[in-house]
C-alpha angles and dihedrals in degrees: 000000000000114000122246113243117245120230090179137097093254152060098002153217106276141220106244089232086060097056095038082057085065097062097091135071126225130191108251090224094048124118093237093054093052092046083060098050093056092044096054082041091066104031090058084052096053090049084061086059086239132085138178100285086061092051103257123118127199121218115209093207115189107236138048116303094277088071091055100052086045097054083057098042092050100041104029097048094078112202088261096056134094121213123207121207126211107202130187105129149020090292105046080049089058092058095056085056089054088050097053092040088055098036101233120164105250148154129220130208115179128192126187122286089243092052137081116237095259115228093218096058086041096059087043085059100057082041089062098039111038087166085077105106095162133045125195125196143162126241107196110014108211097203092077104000099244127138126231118211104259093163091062094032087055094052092050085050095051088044088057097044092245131138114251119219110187109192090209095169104136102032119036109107088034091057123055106232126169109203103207089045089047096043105238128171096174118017103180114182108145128223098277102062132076088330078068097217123121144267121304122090153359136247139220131202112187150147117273088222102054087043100049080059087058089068108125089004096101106119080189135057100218094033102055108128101197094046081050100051085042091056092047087051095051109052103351090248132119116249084236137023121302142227095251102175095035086059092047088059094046091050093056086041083061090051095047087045092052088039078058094060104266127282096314090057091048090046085048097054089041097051090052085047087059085043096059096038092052098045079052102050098041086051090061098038109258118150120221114230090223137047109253090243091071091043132123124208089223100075137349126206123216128206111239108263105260085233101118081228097082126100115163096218096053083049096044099047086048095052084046089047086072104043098264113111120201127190129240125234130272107196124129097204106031137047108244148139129225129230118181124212092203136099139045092324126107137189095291101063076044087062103051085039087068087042098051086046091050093052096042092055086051088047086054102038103242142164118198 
């Protein structure tokens, strides 16, 4: 049966060498596997552009990524820390949730879905609340698919003497990002995003310093990032057991990325796959939700067309129908759907993507 190809921000369309590493087992004790895990540890790093020696540690964590931003947010945040949350988005809102469930002692400042988080508000803000020791914030927000400035948001944190937690989940390995020149003190993506492998678990990269203060925080026994990292250390093996086959095809996803040419030739490959989806769209009349300047290469979101025709499940079912999935929307205000640039898909499936579209709007009778 030949796979669909996904159109969404995770999990992805895959390489068919990364799903034929997975068919093996390996003992999660066993010398090979372990071998593996440390392999996968420092190449993450190095995708980071940092490494040990430079003072930076990477935390394989079972689970989606989720899993992974909520492991930080629960054992970095200490009883006597306040949090502050950027929000702008689903996933900045999902944090807020964390920090509640875990009763930390936080702070929430939302902007609006079709808006960056803005750095000046951002540095009034840790001017008003010197009590804030940590600041979370969302690269790609994969409600709408804009960026927020990290990059400015991490120098006013480090000018302010704050931790800097970036949720990178849907765009690091198609975006270049250097941890040490962003500023970065937790930088949390999973295995099923730009890397291109599958489900299975979340990643951290972090600084050794700010996670050696972590020690005896966790508020959770299986998330605790520090017990964790110290298990790894130790003996190079999970606390629990691992993903096994998810980590052998992470491990060839690394191979075939760097194969590619690294991240800047994924980005690259990514950013012509947008191209291509937005000269299409505009040409049939679709309207973006956000202004291009906001807007990330990883995933767009477009508004619903204004024909009374259209229902999104009938368009989506019929896009599925021929092997080609979609996402819905996520908005809270606006009606839209979401189609992501990202995986082991090229111009060409963009191309039958804007055809299929095109067909299915003629089947239903429908104007943009």
């Amino acid at each position: 049966m030949k796979d669909k190809l996904l159109f969404t921000p995770g999990p992805l369309s895959t390489s068919p060498t990364v799903k034929e590493a997975m068919q093996r087992d390996l003992g999660s004790r066993d010398d090979e596997f372990i071998t593996v895990v440390k392999e996968i540890r420092s190449e993450l790093l190095r995708l980071g552009f940092v490494s040990e020696e430079l003072g930076y540690e990477c935390v394989l964590m079972q689970g989606s990524g989720t899993f992974g931003v909520e492991a930080v947010i629960s054992s970095v945040v200490g009883k006597k820390d306040t949090l502050l949350v950027l929000v702008n988005g689903a996933y900045g809102e999902r944090i807020v949730k964390m920090a509640k469930v875990h009763g930390l002692n936080y702070l929430v400042h939302s902007f609006p879905e079709n808006e960056i988080v803005h750095p000046d508000v951002v540095a009034a803000l840790l001017k008003e609340h010197p009590a804030v020791t940590h600041v979370a914030c969302i690269h790609s927000e994969t409600t709408t698919g804009l960026f927020n400035p990290i990059d400015k948001i991490g120098a006013i944190c480090k000018e302010n003497g704050k931790v800097f937690i970036v949720d990178a989940m849907s765009s690091f390995g198609g975006v270049v990002m250097d941890m040490k020149a962003l500023q970065i003190d937790f930088l949390v993506s999973s295995s099923n995003k730009c890397i291109e492998g599958v489900p299975g678990f979340s990643f951290v990269l972090c600084k050794k310093s700010e996670l050696l203060k972590a020690e005896g925080n966790a508020r959770s026994l299986s998330l605790d990032l520090y017990d964790q990292w110290n298990g790894l250390g130790k003996n190079g093996q999970f606390r629990f057991t691992p993903p096994t086959h998810s980590l052998l095809a992470f491990r060839q996803a690394i191979r075939e990325l760097d194969a590619e040419g690294g991240i800047a030739a994924r980005e690259a490959r990514y950013k012509k796959n947008k191209a291509m989806l937005d000269k299409g769209m505009q040409e049939m009349g679709f309207r973006y939700y956000l202004d291009h300047s906001i807007q990330g290469h990883i995933i767009s979101s477009f508004l619903y067309p204004q024909d009374p025709n259209f229902d999104f499940m009938q368009f989506y079912r019929a896009l599925s129908d021929r092997g080609l999935v979609i996402y819905p929307g996520k908005l809270s205000l606006m009606d839209a759907f979401r189609i992501g640039n990202i995986g082991y898909i090229f111009p060409k499936d963009i191309e039958a993507l804007l055809r299929a579209i095109k067909e299915v709007l003629e089947e239903m009778n429908i104007t943009v």
